[in-house]
Phi, psi and omega in degrees: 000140183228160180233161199300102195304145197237117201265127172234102216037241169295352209253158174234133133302134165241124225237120195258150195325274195312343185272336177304308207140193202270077173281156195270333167287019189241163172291136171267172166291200194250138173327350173082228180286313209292111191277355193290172189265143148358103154289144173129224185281182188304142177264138180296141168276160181303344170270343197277339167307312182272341173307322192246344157278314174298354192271023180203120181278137164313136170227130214222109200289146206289180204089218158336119145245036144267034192287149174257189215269178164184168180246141184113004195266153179268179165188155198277008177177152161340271153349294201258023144293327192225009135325283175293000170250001169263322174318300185310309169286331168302303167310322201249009177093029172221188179242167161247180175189184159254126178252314202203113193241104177331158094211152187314130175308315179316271196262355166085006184284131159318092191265349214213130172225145146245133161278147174200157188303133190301028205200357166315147145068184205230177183276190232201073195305190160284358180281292168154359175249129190313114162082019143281171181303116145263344192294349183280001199218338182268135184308288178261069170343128162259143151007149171248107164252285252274124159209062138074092186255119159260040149299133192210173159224111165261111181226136179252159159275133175244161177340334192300324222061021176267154167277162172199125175319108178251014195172136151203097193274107192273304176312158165216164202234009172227180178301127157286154207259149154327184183267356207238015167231327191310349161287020158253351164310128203294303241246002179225032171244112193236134176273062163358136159319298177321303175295324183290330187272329177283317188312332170260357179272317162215057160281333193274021181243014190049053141297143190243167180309332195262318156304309184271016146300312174281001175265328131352283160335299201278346184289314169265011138120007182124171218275321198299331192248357144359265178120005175190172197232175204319272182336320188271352177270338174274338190283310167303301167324291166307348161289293193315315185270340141337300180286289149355310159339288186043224201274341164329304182307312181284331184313310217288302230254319190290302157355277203282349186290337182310304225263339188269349162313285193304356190186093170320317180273049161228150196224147172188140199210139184226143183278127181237144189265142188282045135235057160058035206230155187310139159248266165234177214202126175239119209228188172179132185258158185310314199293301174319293188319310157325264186340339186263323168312333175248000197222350194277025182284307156210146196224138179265136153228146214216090197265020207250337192273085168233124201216069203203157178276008174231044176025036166290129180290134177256135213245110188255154143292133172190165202204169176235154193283195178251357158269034181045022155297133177288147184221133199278149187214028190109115185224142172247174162239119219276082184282313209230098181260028153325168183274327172290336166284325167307307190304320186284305172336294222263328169304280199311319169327302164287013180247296172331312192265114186322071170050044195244116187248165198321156160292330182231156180187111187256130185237181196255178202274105201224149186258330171262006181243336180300288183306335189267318172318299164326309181289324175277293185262073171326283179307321182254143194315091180284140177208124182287149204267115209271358166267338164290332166278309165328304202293302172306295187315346171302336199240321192269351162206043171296035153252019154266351178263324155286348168299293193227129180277328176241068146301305192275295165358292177314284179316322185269022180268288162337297175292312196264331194240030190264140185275331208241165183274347187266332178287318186293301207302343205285296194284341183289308181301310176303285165009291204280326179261349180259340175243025195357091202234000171305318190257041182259114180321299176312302159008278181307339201251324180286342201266322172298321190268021184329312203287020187258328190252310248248104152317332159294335187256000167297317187317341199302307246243119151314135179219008184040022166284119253224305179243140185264340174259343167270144174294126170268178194298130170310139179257016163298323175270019166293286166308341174312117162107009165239359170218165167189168175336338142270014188296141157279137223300322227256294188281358188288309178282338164288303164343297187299339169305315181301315168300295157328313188311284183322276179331321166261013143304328159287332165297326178301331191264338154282357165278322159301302208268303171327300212284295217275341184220121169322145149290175168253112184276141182283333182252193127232053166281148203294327200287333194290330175287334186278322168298323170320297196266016165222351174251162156288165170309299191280352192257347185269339178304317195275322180265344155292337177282299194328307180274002156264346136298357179286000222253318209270019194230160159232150192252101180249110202277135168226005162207139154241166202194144181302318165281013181177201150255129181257169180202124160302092175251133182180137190282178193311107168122325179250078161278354180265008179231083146276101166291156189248146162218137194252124172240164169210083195294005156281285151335316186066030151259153183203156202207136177242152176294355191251022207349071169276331166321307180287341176279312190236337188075356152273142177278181207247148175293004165264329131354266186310337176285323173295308162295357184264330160271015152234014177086357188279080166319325179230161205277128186270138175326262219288027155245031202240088165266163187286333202282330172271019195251156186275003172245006178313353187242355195279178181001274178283138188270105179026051149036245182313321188291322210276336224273326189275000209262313196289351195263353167298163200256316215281305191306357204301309178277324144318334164315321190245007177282304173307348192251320170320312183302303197276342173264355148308284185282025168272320159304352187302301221309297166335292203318314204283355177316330176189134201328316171307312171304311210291329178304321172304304151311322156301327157310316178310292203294305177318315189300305190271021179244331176270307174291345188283276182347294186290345182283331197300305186294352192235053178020082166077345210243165199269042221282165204232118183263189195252123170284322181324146175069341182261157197265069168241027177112354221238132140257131159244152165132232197275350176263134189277147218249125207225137154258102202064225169266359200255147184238089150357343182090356228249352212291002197200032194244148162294185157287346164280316179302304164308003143243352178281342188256353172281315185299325187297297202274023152255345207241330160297311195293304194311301164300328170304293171342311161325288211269018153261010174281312166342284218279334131016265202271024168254307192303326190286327192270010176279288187315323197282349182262010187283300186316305181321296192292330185290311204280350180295302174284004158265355157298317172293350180278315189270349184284332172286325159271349182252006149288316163316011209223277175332299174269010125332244206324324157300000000 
């Protein structure tokens, strides 16, 4: 915007934008304490900031350097007049700017500069009026800092070529900021040379913004002589990696326009900056997009991971499968790691999953991925990932891990394993005081934010986590040995492919082994076999110990209450490390103090004990979750979840790709038993390889072509059309005739076919009601030795 020049005699004034007020298209001044950036035109990037400040060293006239301005003080340019009025203003606890500029008619040369305090003049709308209502029309209102400060520095050029103080207005008419904030101050926040070459050393070392801030932190000596803060190191960053891109960017986005031409359910979307340029970019393939209809219960996002040749963070989405496997739900890559940036990630995501969002959702401890998750995800259960905390406490107090050896011991000894939330603070305190650590900030920080990490305030919440002390599988080593430090943005997303590839190979093959290999049961307990022919291999693996751990606990009833029974469960000899468990034998409910059911969805071995001493032998339905069964994927897809995803036309083929597959390997067992099936099944296959074929040519339909005239094993005309010994008839029919008795005698096969599906699915259900009458006597069998036992034993 420009403004009309105001002539005074030979001289012209020019009035710099910001000296009018607060316009909304203008650069604002500086923000005071508040790190959001300007709303309004575009924020000068962080090199253009350093550009034109850093190349001018402060000049500060010898003697005193606390000296303040006075008029009459000289200076050898323009520059270091207002070098030293920044300086000067960095001492005593404000910003500056340029407000108001001379200049001559004659040759049009700068005769007159006023500096004047960020906090000069009141705002300004886009109308020209001071102090209206603007929040009805602004998304985000920013803070009101002007309150018309007439604090200045006015220096003219004299005959000399020296500049000279012609005005110096010393008061301010607001508070000043300490010494130990003013680097947050707009006019003293700068990305140093110095700073810009480690900030790229290790960003290319994949670091993220809050690490090499803390690496900062320690070079220079503490956050104030930084010169600049968290926002601005991400914003150089996000330049840095713009420029860095180059064509790579149109490749990435021609890539993904491909793959959703070839496959309507790949979904994908990039995020654009105001200068129109990629910021971020998210994708998700049909297999996520499923995989979330059955899994989608809780999900990890994990910003932690870079391994590319623009260090960009690559952001996967991820959930675990029912072999307790990772599983993809969508992954983006990461220009711009703003709250703003977040906000659209985590919005288009949920638009990708049909809008269902997770019960639970864990991210590493981030302050701006914390605030955008409230806003998207209300409702759902946030929690920082306490191993991305380990990891930081290693670094935030390592001279304490040299010091004390069993520092970190203690801790994940506190954290992982205190049963009650009165035990953690007992022992957190204790801790804190024993390495005297109380008054340590980072602490101080992880400790507010406890009921988020810390697993005792978490259990209420599914998190499908098998262990609480083991680290479940990385999803960093999902990709290992498929990208590394040169990759390029292009081959980086093929990599991932590759990579996907490997992982469900792995599902398959766990999936082959659930179906295809027996366990070895430990007991004979009805429940141990009902768990068998019902979990996956590894989730029955995880629930045969709980139950064979039931053998080392004992079980005590010590109250009853109309809603249960209560019972003191512990093992022999630690009866002072008891769990309580509440049953309710009408119901066939039970609630353990240790809630690993609700935490994992597995029950808990205090739990199983209290059914082996109340007699309950098989696993009651609604301790069956689906998502660990070896049928978590079969046929209607999680039912309520599933239902809007499955009426999209684009989600169809996959949907029906996954089930052709789980009803396939549901017959390999048969087939392979003994030479006959399998020829029979190979036979089979042919048959259904032949009718696929002829449907694929006629788009889908089984169509009855005209045999006249063609050689095809068929002889028509005067010789009869022979299959074996048996003879069709066919020999004195037209060509029309001859396809109206071929459709009769398909539409006769189609009913046989019907009512052997029947007669089939009656057969099946004769067996399931057989398999029912077995396990019933064999519960009556073992309810009969253990009466038998007892009265041995009387």
């Amino acid at each position: 915007m420009e403004f009309e020049p105001l002539s005074l005699g030979n001289d012209v004034i020019e009035f710099d934008m910001m000296g009018l007020g607060d316009i909304d298209h203008s650069v604002d001044h500086d923000d005071l304490l508040h790190d959001s950036p300007p709303t309004g035109i575009p924020t000068p990037s962080v090199s253009d900031v350093v550009g034109s400040a850093a190349i001018f060293e402060p000049y500060i006239p010898e003697g005193d350097t606390n000296l303040e301005p006075y008029e009459g003080m000289e200076f050898e340019s323009e520059e270091a007049s207002k070098a030293f009025y920044n300086s000067y203003a960095r001492r005593t606890g404000f910003s500056t700017r340029v407000s108001m500029s001379r200049r001559s008619r004659r040759d049009g040369a700068i005769i007159q500069r006023s500096f004047v305090c960020a906090r000069e003049g009141f705002r300004v709308d886009k109308h020209g009026k001071p102090g209206s209502d603007r929040e009805g029309r602004v998304k985000r209102p920013r803070p009101e800092t002007r309150v018309g400060c007439k604090a200045m520095l006015v220096v003219k050029i004299q005959d000399s070529g020296k500049w000279v103080v012609s005005a110096f207005v010393k008061e301010h008419n607001h508070e000043l900021v300490p010494l130990e904030r003013v680097h947050c101050l707009r006019s003293h926040r700068h990305v140093s040379g110095p700073a810009k070459s480690l900030i790229d050393t290790l960003q290319g070392a994949g670091i993220g913004p809050r690490g090499i801030m803390s690496a900062l932190v320690k070079e220079y000596g503490g956050i104030k002589n930084i010169g600049f803060t968290e926002r601005d190191c991400r914003n150089y960053m996000r330049s840095s990696r713009q420029r860095t891109l180059g064509g790579d960017t149109q490749l990435l986005l021609d890539y993904l326009k491909d793959k959703q031409a070839k496959d309507p359910a790949f979904f994908f979307a990039v995020q654009g900056d105001e200068d129109q340029c990629m910021s971020n970019v998210f994708w998700a393939d049909p297999k996520a997009r499923t995989d979330y209809t059955y899994f989608g219960d809780t999900v990890t996002f994990d910003t932690t991971y870079r391994s590319n040749r623009y260090r960009l963070p690559f952001a996967p989405f991820t959930g675990v499968n029912h072999h307790g496997q990772p599983v993809l739900f969508g992954c983006a890559l990461l220009i711009n790691e703003s709250e703003a940036s977040f906000l659209w990630l985590f919005k288009t995501w949920l638009i990708a999953m049909s809008g269902r969002p997770p019960l639970s959702f864990t991210t590493e401890h981030d302050r701006v991925i914390s605030l955008a998750i409230t806003q998207v995800f209300p409702d759902t259960r946030h929690r920082f990932c306490k191993w991305h905390i380990f990891k930081e406490c290693q670094e935030k107090l390592s001279y304490v891990h040299c010091e004390h050896s069993n520092f970190e011991a203690e801790l994940h000894k506190f954290v992982n394993l205190t049963e009650s939330v009165e035990e953690f603070e007992s022992c957190w305190l204790s801790l804190i005081d024993k390495y005297d650590l109380r008054e340590h900030q980072w602490l101080q920080l992880i400790y507010a934010d406890r009921r988020q990490w810390v697993p005792v305030y978490l259990r209420d919440t599914f998190f499908a986590e098998i262990s609480i002390t083991q680290r479940s599988d990385s999803m960093n080593s999902y990709f290992d040995g498929y990208v590394n430090a040169s990759t390029t943005l292009l081959l980086f997303v093929k990599q991932y492919e590759k990579a996907l590839e490997s992982r469900y190979e792995k599902e398959v093959k766990a999936d082959y082994d659930t179906i295809n290999t027996a366990p070895i049961l430990k007991t004979p307990s009805p429940m141990e076999k009902q768990a068998a022919g019902l979990y996956t291999r590894k989730m029955f693996m995880k629930f045969q110990e709980e139950l064979v751990e039931t053998l080392t606990f004992l079980a005590m009833k010590v109250e009853d209450e109309e809603a249960g029974s209560i019972y003191q469960v512990s093992k022999f000899g630690e009866s002072h490390k008891a769990y309580f468990v509440r049953f309710n034998v009408h119901e066939m409910k039970a609630f353990c103090s240790c809630q690993r059911f609700e935490f994992s969805g597995l029950l808990c071995a205090h739990i199983l004990t209290v059914f082996r001493v109340t007699n309950v032998l098989t696993l009651p339905p609604h301790y069956i979750l689906k998502r660990w069964t070896r049928n978590a994927k079969s046929g209607v897809i999680l039912e309520e979840r599933a239902s809007d995803l499955l009426n999209k036309s684009q989600e169809s083929l996959t949907v029906r790709y996954n089930n052709l597959r789980h009803e396939a390997l549901k017959y390999v067992d048969e087939g392979v038993k003994t030479v006959e099936i399998y020829n029979v099944s190979m036979d089979a296959l042919e048959e259904a390889a032949n009718r696929v074929s002829l449907a694929k040519k006629n788009d889908g339909r089984l169509a009855i072509v005209s045999r006249a005239g063609r050689d095809d094993g068929f002889h028509l005309g005067s010789r009869s059309n022979t299959f074996g010994d048996h003879k069709w008839g066919f020999e004195t029919l037209s060509a029309d005739e001859q396809d109206k008795k071929i459709q009769k005698l398909e539409r006769q096969l189609d009913r046989a076919q019907r009512k052997c599906e029947l007669y089939r699915a009656s057969l099946l259900s004769v067996l399931k009601d057989i398999e029912a009458q077995k396990l019933q006597l064999s519960v009556k069998v073992e309810n009969i030795k253990l009466g038998m036992k007892e009265s041995s034993i009387v």
